[in-house]
Every structure is written in structure tokens, then in C-alpha cells.
N, CA, C and O atoms as a MOPAC input file, in Angstrom:
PM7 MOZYME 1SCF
protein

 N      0.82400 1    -1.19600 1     0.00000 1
 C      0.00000 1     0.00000 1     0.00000 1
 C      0.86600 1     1.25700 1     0.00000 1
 O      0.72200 1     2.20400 1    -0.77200 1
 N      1.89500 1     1.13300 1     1.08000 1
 C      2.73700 1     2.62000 1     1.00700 1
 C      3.78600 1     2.26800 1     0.03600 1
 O      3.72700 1     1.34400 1    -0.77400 1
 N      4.94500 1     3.26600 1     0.23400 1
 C      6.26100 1     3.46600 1    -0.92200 1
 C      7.10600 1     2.94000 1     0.45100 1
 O      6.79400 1     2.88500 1     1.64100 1
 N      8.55600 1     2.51400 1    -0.44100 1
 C      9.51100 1     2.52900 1     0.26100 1
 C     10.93400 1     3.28600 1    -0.54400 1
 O     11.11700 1     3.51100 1    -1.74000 1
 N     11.71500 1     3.52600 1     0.52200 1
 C     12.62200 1     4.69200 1     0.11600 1
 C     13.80000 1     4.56800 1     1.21700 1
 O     13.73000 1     4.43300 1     2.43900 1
 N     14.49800 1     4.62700 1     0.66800 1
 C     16.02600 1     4.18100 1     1.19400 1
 C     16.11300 1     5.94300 1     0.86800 1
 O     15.84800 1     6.47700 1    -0.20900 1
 N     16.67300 1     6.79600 1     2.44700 1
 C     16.84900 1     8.07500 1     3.02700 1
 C     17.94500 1     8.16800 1     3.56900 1
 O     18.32000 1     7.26700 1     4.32000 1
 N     18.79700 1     9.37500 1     3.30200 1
 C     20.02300 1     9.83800 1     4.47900 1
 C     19.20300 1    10.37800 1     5.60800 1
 O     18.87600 1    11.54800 1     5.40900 1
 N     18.69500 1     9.77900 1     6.94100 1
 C     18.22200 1    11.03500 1     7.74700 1
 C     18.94400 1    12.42300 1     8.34100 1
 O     19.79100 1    12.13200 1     9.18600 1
 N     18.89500 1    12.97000 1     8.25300 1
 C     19.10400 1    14.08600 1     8.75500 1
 C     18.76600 1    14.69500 1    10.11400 1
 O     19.50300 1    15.24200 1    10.93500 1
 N     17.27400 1    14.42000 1    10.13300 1
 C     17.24000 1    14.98800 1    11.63400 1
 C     16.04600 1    14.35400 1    12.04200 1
 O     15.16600 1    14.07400 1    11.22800 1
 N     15.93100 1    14.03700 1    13.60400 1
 C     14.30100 1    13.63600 1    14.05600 1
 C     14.32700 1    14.30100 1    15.19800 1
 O     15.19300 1    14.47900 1    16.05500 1
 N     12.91700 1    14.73500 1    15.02500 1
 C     12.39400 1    15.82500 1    15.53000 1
 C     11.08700 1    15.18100 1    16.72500 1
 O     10.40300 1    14.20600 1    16.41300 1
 N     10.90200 1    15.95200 1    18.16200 1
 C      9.81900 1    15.30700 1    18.99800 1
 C      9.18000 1    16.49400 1    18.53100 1
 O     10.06000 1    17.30600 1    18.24600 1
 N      8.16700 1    16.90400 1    18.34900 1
 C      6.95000 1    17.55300 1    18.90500 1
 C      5.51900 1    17.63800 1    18.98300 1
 O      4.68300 1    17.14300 1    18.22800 1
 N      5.34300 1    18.44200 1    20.15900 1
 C      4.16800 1    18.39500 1    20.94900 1
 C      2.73900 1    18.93300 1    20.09500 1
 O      2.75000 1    19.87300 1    19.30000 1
 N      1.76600 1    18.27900 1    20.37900 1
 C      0.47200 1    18.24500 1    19.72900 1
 C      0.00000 1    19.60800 1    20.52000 1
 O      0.60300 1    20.08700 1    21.48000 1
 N     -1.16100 1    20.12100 1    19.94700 1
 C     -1.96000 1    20.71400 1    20.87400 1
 C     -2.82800 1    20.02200 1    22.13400 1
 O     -3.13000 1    20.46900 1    23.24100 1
 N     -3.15000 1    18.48100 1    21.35400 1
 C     -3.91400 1    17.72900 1    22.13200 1
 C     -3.18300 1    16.81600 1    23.43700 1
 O     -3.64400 1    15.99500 1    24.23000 1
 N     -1.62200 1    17.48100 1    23.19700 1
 C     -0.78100 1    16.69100 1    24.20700 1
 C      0.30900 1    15.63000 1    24.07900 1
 O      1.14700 1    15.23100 1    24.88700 1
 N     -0.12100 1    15.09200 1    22.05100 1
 C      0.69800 1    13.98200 1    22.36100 1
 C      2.01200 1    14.56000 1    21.81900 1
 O      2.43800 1    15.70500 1    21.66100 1
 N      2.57100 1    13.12000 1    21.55700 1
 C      3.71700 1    13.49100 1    21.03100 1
 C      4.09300 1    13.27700 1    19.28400 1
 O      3.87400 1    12.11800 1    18.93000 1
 N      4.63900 1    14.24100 1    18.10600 1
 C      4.53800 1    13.81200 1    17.09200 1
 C      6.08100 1    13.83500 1    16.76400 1
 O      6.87800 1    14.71200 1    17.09600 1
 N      6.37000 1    12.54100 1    15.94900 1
 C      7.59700 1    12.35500 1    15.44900 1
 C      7.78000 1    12.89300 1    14.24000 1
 O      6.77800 1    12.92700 1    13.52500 1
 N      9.23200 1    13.51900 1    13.61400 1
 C      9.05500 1    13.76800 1    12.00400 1
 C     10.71400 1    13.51600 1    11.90800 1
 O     11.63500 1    13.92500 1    12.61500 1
 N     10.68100 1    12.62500 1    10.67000 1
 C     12.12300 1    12.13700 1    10.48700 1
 C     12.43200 1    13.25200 1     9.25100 1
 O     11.72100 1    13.20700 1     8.24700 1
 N     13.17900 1    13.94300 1     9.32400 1
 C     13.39900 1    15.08600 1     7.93700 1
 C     14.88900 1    14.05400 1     7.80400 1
 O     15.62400 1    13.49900 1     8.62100 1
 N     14.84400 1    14.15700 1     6.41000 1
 C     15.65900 1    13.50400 1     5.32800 1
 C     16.27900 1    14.89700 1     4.71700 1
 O     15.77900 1    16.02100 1     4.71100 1
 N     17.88400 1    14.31300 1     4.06500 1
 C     18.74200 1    14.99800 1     3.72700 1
 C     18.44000 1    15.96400 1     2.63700 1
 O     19.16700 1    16.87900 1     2.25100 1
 N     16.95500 1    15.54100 1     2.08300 1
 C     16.37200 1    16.55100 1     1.50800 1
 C     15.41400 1    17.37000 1     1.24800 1
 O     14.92200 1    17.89000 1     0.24700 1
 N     15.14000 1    17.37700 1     3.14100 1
 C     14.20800 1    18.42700 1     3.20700 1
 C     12.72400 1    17.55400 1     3.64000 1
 O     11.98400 1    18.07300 1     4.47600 1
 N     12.38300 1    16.32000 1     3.07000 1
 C     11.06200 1    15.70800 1     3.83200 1
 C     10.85600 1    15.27100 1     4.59200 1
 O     11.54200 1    14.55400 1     5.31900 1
 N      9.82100 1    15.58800 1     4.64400 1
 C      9.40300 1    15.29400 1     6.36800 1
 C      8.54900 1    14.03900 1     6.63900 1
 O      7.37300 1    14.29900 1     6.38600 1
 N      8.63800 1    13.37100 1     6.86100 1
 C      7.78900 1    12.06100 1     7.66300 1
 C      7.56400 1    11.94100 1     8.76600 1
 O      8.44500 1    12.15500 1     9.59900 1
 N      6.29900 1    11.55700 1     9.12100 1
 C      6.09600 1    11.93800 1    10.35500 1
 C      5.23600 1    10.58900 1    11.15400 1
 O      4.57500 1     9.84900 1    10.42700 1
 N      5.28000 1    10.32300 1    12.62900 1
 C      4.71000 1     8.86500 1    13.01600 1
 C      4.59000 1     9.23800 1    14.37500 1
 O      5.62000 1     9.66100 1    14.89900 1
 N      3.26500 1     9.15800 1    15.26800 1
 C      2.96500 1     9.20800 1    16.68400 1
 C      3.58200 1     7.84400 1    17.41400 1
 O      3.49700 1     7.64500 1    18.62600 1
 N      4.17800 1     6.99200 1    16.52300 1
 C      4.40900 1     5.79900 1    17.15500 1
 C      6.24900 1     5.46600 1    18.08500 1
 O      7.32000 1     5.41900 1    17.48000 1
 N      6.10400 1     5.32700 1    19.29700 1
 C      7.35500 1     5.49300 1    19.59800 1
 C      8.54300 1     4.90600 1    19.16200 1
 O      9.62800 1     5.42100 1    18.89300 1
 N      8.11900 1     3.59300 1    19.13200 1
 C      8.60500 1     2.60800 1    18.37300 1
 C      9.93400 1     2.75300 1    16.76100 1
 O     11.06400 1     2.47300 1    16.36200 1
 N      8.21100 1     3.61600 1    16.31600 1
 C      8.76600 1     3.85600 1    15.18100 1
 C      9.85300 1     5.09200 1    14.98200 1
 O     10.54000 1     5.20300 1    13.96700 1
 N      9.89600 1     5.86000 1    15.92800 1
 C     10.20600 1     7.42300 1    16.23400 1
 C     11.94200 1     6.51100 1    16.92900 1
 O     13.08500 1     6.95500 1    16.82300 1
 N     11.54600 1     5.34200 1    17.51500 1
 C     13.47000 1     4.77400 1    18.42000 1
 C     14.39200 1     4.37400 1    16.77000 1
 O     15.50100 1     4.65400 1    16.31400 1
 N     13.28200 1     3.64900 1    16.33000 1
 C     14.72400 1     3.52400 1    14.75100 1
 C     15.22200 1     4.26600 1    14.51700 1
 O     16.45200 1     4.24700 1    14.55300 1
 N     14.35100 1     5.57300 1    14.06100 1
 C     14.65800 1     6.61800 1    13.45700 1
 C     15.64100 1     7.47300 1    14.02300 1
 O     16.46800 1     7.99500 1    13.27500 1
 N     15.66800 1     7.78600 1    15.82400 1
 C     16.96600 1     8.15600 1    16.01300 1
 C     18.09300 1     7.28300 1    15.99000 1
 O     19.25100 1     7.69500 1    16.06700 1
 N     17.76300 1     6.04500 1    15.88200 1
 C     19.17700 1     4.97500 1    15.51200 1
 C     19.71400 1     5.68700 1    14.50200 1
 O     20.70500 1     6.40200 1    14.65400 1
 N     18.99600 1     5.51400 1    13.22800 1
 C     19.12900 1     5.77600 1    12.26200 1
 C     19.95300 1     7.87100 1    11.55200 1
 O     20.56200 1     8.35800 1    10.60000 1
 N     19.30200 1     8.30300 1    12.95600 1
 C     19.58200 1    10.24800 1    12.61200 1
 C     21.29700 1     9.94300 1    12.48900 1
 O     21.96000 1     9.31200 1    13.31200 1
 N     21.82500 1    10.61100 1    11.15900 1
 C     22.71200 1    10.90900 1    10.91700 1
 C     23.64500 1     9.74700 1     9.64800 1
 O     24.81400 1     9.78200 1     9.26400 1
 N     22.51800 1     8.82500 1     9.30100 1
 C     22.98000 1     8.02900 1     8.61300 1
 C     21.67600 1     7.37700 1     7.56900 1
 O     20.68800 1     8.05900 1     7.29700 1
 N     21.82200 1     6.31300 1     7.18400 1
 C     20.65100 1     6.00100 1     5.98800 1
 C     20.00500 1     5.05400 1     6.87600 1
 O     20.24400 1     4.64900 1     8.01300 1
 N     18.74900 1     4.73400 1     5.65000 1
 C     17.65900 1     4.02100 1     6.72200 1
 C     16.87900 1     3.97600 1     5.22900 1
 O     16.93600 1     4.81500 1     4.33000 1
 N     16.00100 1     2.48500 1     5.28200 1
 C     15.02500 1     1.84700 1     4.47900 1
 C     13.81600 1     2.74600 1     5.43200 1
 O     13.95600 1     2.76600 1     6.65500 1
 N     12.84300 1     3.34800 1     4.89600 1
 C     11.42400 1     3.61600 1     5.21000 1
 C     10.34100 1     3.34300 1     4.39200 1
 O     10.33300 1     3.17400 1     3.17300 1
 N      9.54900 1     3.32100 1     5.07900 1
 C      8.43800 1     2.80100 1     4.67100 1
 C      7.33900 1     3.95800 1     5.00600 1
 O      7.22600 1     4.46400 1     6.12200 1
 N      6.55000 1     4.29800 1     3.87500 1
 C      5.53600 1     5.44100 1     4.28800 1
 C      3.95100 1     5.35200 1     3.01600 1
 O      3.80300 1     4.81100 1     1.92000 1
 N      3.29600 1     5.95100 1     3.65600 1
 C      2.26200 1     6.41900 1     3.07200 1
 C      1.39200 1     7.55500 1     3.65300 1
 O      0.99600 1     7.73300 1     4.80400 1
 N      1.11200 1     8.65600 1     1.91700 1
 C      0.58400 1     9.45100 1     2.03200 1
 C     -1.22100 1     9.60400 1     2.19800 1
 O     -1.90900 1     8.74300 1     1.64900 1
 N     -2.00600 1    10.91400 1     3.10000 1
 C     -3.14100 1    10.88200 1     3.21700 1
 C     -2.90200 1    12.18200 1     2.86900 1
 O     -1.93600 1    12.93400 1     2.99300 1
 N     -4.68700 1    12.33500 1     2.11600 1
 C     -4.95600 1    13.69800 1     1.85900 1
 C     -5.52600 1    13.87800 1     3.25000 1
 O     -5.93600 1    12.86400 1     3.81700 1
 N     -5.62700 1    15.46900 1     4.09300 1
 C     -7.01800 1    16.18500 1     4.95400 1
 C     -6.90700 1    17.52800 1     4.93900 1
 O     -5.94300 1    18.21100 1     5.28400 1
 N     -7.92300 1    17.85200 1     4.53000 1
 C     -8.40900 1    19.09500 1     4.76000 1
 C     -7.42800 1    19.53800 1     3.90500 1
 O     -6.68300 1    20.35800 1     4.44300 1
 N     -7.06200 1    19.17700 1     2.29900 1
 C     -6.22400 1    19.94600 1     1.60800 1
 C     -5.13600 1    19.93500 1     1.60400 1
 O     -4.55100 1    20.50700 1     0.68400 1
 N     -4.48700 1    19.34900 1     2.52300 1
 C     -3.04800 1    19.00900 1     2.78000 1
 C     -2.67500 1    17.18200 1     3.00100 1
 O     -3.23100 1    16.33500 1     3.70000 1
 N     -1.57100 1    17.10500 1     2.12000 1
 C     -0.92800 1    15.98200 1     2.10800 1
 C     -0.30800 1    15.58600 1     3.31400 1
 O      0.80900 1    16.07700 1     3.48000 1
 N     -0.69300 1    14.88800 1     4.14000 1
 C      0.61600 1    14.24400 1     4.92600 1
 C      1.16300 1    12.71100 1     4.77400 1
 O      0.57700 1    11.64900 1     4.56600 1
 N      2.38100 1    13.01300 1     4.94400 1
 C      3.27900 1    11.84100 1     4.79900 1
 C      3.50100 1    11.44300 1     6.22900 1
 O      4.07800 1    12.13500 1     7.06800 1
 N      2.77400 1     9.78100 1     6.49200 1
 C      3.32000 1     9.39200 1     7.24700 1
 C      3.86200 1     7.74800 1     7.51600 1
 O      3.40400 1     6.76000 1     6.94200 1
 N      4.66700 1     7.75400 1     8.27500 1
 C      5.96900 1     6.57300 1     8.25200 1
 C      5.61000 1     5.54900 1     8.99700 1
 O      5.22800 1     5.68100 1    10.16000 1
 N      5.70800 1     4.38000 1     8.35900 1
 C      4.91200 1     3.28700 1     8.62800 1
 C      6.30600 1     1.92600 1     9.23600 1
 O      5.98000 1     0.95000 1     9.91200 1
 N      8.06700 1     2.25700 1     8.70900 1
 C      8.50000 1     1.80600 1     9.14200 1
 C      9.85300 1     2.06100 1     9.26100 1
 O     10.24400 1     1.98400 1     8.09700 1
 N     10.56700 1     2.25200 1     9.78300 1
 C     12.08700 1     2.71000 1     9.38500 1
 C     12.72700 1     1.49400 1     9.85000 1
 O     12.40600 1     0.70100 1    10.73600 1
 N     13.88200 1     1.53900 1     8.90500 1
 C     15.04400 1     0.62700 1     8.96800 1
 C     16.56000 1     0.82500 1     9.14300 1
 O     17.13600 1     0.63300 1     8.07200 1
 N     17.36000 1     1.13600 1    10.11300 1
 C     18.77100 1     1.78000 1     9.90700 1
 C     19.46300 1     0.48900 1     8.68700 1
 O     19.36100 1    -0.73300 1     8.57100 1
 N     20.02200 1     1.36200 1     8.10200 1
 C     21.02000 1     0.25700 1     6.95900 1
 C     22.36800 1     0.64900 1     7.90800 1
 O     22.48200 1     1.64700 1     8.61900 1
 N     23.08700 1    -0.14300 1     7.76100 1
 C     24.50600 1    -0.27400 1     8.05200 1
 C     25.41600 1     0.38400 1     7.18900 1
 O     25.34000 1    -0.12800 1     6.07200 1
 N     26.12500 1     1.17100 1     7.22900 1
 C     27.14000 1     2.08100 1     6.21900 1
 C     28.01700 1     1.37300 1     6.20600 1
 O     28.47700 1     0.78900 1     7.18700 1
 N     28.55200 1     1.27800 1     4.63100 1
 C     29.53700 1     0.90900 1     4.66200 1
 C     30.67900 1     1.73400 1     5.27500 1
 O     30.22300 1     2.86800 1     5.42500 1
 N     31.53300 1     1.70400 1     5.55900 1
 C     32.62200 1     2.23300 1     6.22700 1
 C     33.86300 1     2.21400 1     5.65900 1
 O     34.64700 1     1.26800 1     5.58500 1
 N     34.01400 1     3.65400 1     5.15200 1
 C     35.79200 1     3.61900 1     4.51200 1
 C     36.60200 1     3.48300 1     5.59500 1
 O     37.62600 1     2.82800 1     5.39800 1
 N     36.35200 1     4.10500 1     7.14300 1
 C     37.43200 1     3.87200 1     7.55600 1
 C     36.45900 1     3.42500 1     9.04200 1
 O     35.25100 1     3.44800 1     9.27900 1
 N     37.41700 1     3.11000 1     9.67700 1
 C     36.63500 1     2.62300 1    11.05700 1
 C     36.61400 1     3.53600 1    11.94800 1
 O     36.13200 1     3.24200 1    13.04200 1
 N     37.16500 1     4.98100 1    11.70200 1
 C     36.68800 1     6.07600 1    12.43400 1
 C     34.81600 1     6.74100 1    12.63300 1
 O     34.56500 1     7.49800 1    13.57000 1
 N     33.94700 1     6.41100 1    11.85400 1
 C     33.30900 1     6.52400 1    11.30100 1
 C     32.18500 1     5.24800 1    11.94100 1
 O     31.05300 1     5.69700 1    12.12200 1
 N     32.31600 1     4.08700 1    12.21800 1
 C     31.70400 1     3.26100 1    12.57800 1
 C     31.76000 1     3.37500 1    14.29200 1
 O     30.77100 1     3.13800 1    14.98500 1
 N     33.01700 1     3.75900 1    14.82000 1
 C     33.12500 1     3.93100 1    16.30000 1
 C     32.53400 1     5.17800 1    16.83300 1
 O     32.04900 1     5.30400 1    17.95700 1
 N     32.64200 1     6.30800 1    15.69500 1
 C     31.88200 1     7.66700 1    15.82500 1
 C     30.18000 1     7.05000 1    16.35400 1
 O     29.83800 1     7.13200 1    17.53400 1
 N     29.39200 1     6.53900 1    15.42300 1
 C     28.65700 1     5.64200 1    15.67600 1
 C     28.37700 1     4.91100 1    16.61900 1
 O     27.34200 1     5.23100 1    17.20300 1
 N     29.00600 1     3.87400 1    17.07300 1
 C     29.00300 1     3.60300 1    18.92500 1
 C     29.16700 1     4.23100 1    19.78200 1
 O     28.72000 1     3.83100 1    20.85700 1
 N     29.80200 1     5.36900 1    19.73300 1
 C     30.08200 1     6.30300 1    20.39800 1
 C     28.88700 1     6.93000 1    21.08000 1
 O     28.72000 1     6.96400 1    22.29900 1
 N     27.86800 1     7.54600 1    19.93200 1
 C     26.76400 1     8.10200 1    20.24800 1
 C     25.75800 1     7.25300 1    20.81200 1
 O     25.04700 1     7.54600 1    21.77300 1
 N     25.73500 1     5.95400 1    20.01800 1
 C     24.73000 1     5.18300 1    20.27200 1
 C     24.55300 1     5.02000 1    22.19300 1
 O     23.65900 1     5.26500 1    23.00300 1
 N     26.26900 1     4.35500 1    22.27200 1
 C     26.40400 1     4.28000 1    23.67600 1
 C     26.02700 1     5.22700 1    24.62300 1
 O     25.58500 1     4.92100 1    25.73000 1
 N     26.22700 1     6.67400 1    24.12200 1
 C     25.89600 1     8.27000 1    24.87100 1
 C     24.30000 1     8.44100 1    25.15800 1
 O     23.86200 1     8.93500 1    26.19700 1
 N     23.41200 1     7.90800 1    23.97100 1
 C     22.05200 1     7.98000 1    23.94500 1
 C     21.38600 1     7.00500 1    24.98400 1
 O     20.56100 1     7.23200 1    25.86900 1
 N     22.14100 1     5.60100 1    24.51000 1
 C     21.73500 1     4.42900 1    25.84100 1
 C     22.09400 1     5.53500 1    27.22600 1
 O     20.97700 1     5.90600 1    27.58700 1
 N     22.70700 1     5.92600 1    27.75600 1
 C     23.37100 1     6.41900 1    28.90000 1
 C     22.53300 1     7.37900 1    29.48100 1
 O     22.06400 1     7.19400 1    30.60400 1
 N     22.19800 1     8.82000 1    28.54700 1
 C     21.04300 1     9.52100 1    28.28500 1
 C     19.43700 1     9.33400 1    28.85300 1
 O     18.73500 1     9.82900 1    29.73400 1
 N     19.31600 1     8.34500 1    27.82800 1
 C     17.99000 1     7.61200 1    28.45100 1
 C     17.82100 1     7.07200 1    29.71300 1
 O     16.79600 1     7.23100 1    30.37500 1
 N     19.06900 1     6.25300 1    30.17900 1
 C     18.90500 1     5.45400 1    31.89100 1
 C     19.36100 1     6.62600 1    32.97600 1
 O     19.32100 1     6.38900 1    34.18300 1
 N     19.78300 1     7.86400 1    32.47200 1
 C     19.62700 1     9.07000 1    33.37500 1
 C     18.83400 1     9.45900 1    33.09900 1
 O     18.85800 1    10.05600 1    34.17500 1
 N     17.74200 1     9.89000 1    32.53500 1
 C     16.67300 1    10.26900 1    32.31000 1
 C     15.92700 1    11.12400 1    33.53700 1
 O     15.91800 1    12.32300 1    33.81300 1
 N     15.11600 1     9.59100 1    34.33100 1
 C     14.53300 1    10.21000 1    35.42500 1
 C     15.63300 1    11.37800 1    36.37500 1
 O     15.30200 1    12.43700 1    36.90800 1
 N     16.73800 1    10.84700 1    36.34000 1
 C     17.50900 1    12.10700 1    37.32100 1
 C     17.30300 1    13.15900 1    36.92000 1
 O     16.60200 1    13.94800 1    37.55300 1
 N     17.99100 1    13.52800 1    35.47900 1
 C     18.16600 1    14.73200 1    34.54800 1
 C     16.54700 1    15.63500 1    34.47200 1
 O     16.32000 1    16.73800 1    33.97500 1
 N     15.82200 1    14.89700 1    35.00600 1
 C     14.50300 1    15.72400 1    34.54300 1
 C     13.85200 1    16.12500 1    35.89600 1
 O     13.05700 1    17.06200 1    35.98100 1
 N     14.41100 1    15.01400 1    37.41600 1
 C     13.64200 1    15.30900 1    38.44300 1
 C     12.35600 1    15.14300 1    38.10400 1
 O     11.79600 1    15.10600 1    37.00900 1
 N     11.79900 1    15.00700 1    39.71100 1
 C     10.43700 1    14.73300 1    40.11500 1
 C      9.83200 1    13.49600 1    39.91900 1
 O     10.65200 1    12.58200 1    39.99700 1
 N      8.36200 1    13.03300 1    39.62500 1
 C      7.86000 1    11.68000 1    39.80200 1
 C      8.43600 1    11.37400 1    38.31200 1
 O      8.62400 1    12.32100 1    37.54800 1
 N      8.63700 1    10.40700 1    38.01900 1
 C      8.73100 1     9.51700 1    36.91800 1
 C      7.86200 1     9.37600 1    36.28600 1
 O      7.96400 1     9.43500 1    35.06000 1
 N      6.49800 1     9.09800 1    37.01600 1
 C      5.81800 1     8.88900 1    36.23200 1
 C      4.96900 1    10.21900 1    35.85200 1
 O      3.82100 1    10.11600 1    35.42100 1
 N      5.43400 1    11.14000 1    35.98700 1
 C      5.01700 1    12.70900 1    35.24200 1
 C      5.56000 1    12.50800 1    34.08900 1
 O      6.66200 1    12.03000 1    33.81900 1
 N      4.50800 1    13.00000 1    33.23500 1
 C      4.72700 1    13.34400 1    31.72500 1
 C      5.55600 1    14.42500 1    31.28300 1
 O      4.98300 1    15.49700 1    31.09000 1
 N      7.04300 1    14.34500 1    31.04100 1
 C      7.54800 1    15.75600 1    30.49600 1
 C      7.28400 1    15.54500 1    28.87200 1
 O      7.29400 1    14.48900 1    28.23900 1
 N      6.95800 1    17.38300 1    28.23700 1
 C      6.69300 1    17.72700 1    27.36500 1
 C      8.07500 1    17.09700 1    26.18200 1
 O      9.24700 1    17.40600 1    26.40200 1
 N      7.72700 1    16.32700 1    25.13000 1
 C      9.38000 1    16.25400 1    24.22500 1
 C     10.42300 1    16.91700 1    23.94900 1
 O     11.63200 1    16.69300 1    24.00500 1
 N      9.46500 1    18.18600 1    23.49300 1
 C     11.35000 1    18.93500 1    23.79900 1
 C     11.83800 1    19.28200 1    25.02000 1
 O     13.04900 1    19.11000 1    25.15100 1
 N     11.17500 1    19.77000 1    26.06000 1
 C     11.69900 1    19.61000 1    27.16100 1
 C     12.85700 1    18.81300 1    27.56300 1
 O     14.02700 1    19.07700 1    27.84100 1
 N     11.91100 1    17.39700 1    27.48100 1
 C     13.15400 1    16.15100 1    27.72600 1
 C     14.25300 1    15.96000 1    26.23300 1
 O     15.38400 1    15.54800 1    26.49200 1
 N     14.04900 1    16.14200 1    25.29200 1
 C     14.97400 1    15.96200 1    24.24100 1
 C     16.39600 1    17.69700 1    24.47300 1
 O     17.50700 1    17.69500 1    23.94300 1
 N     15.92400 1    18.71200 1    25.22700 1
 C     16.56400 1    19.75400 1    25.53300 1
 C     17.56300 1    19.57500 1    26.89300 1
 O     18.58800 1    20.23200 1    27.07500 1
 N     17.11100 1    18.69200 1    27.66800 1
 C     17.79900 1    17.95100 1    28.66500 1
 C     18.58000 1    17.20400 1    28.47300 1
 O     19.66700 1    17.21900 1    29.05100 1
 N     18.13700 1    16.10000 1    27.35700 1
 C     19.20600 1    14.51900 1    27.11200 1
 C     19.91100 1    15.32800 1    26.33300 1
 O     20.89400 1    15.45800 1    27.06300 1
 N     20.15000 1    15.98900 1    25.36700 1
 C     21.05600 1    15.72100 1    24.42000 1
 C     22.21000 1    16.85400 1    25.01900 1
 O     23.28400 1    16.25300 1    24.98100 1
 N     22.41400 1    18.11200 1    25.50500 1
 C     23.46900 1    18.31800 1    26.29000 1
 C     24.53700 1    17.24500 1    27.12300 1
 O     25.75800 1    17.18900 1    26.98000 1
 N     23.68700 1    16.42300 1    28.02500 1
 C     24.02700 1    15.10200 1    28.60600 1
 C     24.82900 1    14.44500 1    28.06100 1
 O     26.00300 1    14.25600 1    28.37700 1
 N     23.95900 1    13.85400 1    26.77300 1
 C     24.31200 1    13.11100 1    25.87500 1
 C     25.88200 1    13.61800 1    25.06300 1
 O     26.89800 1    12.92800 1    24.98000 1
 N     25.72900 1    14.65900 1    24.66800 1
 C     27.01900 1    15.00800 1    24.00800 1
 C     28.35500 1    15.19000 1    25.03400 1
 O     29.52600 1    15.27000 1    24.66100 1
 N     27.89100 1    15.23000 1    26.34600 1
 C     29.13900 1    14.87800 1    27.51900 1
 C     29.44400 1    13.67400 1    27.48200 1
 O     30.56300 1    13.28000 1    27.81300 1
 N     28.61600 1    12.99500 1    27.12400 1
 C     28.84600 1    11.88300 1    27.80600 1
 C     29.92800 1    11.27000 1    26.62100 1
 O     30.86500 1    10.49700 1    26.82300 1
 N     29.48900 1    11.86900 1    25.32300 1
 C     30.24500 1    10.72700 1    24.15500 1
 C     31.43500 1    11.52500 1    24.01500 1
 O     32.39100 1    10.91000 1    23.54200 1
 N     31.72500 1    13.37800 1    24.45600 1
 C     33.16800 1    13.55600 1    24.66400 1
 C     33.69400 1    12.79200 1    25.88500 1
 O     34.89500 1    12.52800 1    25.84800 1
 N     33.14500 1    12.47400 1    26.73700 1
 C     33.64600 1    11.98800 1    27.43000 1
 C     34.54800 1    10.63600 1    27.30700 1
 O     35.72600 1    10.44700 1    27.60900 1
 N     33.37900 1     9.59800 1    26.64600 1
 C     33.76700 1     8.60000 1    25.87900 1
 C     35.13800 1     8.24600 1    24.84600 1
 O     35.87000 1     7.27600 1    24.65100 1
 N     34.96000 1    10.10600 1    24.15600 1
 C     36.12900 1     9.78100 1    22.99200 1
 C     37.61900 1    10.00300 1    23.39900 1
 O     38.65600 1     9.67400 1    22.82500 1
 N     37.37800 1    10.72300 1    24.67600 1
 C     38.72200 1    11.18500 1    25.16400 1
 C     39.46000 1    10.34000 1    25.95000 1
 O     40.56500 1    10.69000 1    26.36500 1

């Protein structure tokens, strides 16, 4: 039913609904946007931020406007000219795992309170980028 499309991602994005939830949008190296409420589908996709990925999507018309949305992402494995480049890669991955299991600290209060996405994505990723200089040094 949908297309599939092998993408450089570029960037994934959390944001907040009016109605509260949370909306994912994977923007690709050229500019499109795909987008998926599903978390699931929203964890590949930052596997995937900064490198290629098989997706899977389909478009709906409403109210006049097209949206594209993503039904599956896939990180592909890069090939690797050099192995600087693949450890760059663990590097982060490892920083993001790390990120996430600080989480509840980095944000304070009950756990089970709902913080807003960027909120918490404005929290982890400072963290996060300590943590993987930390790592490289």
C-alpha cells in the first residue's frame, strides 16, 4: 500500500500536539518530512539520525493538505571507509543508551510525570554530548 525509500536522515524531531501527544518527524537529507505518533517507530529513526535508513511510508490527503506518514524505518549499516566513522557511531549510540537510563535524574520529580518532548529531548542531548566527549577522550 505505502512506498519505500532508502533516506540519508538528517534529523528527528519530537513535537508536541496541541492535544498533548507526542509527534515524530524524520526530515531527510532533503528536506522531507515524515512523520509517526508511534514510539517505536520514532526509536529507529533516532538509531538511524545521521545516517541512511530503508522507510516505509504512506501518504493521506485532509483538509487539503498531504501528509506523509511513516509506517517503518530501517537503519542500513554504512559501509565504512574507515573505522573512524563506525566507532563515531558507537560512540553516540552508547551516549544515547546512557542519556535515556539518566533520564529520570536529569529531569527530576515523579517519573511517572509526563515531560513535554522537547523539554526532555533539551535535557538529554546536552548530557548526551558529555557523555560521548567523554567517551572519545
Amino acid at each position: 500500500m505505502g512506498e519505500t525509500r532508502e533516506v540519508r536522515v538528517a534529523e528527528v524531531k519530537a513535537l508536541q500536539t496541541r492535544s498533548g501527544n507526542t509527534r515524530y518527524v524524520l526530515v531527510d537529507d532533503n528536506g522531507n518530512e515524515y512523520t509517526t505518533f508511534r514510539e517505536g517507530i520514532a526509536r529507529k529513526a533516532v538509531e538511524a539520525e545521521g545516517g541512511s535508513a530503508r522507510i516505509r511510508f504512506h501518504e493521506q490527503e485532509r483538509n487539503g493538505f498531504t501528509n506523509v506518514y511513516l509506517d517503518a524505518v530501517e537503519p542500513l549499516e554504512e559501509e565504512v571507509g574507515d573505522e573512524g566513522d563506525a566507532v563515531e557511531r558507537e560512540v553516540e549510540e552508547a551516549a544515547w543508551d546512557a542519556a535515556i537510563e539518566a533520564a529520570p535524574w536529569l529531569v527530576g520529580g515523579d517519573p511517572k510525570r509526563k515531560v513535554p518532548a522537547d523539554q526532555l529531548f533539551e535535557t538529554l542531548k546536552p548530557f548526551k554530548d558529555r557523555v560521548a566527549d567523554d567517551i572519545k577522550d
